[in-house]
N, C-alpha and C positions, 0 to 999 in steps of 0.2 A: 666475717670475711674468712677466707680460707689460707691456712699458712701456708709456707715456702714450700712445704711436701705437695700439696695437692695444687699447684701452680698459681696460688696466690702470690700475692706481698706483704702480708704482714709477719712479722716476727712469730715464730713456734711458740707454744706454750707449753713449757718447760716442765719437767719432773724434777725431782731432787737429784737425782742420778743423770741430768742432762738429756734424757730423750726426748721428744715432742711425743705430746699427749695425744694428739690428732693421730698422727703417722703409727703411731704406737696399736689405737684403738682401729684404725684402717687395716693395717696387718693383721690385727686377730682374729675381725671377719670374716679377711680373705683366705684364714688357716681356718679356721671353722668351716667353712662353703669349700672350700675342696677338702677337708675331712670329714665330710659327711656320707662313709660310703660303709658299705659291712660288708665282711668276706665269711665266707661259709669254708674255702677252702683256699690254700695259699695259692694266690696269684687269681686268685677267681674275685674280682671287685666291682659291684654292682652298685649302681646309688640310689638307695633308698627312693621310693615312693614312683620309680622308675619301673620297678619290677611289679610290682602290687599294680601299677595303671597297665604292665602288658599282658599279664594275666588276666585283668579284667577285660580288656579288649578281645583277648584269646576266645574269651568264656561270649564275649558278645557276638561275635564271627561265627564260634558255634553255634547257638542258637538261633540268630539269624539264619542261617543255612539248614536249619531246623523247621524251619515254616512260622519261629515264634515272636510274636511283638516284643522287644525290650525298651526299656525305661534305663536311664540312669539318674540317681538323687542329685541336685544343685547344689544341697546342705552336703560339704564335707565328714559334719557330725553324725550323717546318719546312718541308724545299725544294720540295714543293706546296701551292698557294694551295687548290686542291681536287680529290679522288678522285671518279670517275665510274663506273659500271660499262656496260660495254658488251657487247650480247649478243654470243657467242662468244669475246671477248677475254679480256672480267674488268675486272677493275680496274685504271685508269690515269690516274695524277696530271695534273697541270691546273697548268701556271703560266700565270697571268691579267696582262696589263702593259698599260698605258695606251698608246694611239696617237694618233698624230697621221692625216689623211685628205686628202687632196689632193681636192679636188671638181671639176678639171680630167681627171684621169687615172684617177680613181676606187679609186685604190691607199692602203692602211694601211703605216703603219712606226712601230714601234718609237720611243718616242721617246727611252730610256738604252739603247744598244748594246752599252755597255759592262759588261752583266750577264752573266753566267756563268749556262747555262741548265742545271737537271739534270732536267727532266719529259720527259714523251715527246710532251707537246699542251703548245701554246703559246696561247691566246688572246688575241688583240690586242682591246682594246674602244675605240671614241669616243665618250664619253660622250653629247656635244652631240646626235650624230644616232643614238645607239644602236643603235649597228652593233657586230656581234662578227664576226671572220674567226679561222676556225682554222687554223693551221698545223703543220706536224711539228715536234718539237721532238728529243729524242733517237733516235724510232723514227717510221718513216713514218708518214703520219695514218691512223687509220680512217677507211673509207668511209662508217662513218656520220655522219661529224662535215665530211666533201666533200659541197660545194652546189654 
């Protein structure tokens, strides 16, 4: 049954220090799920796994409007964000990763280098200016996907 915090009636279940163990373990949650956000830049606060899904989508809108069939995987695990098919190729996976854009040099990078790439297309996105650059990633790029 649920104690007197979460609008039951039984008596709290006590720490040595007096607090209820429930109300206690409710609140950490609740500071974990709204601290789960990363800033790149002060005042700039995204939540995770928010960004990564609209860059993906970004990247699907594109190609769509492209004339190309896409696929997205069901398994969260797996090592393409998304399948493309491309005439004469076939089908070739798609890892989508957030950039960063220099607006002096006009150049995208990566902004975790430190990822282990296993697709054959890499798609860089900036969200802000909604810009996609495609890159090779295990196998040269198709030329349909070079601007």
């Amino acid at each position: 049954m649920p104690c007197k915090h979460e609008g039951g009636s039984d008596p709290c279940t006590k720490y040595k220090c007096g607090h209820c163990k429930v109300y206690r373990q409710g609140q950490s949650r609740k500071y974990e799920a709204q601290n789960r956000v990363i800033s790149s830049k002060a005042g700039d606060r995204r939540h995770l796994g928010r960004v990564g899904a609209a860059s993906e989508l970004l990247v699907c809108s594109d190609l769509l409007g492209r004339g190309f069939e896409i696929t997205r995987p069901s398994n969260p695990l797996a090592k393409h964000d998304l399948h493309v098919e491309l005439p004469r190729i076939g089908w070739k996976g798609i890892q989508v990763k957030t950039a960063d854009f220099n607006q002096k040099t006009g150049k995208m990078w990566k902004k975790s280098s430190h990822t282990v790439n296993h697709s054959p297309i890499i798609a860089l996105v900036h969200l802000p200016l909604r810009r996609i650059e495609y890159r090779s990633g295990t196998e040269p790029l198709p030329p349909e996907l070079q601007e």
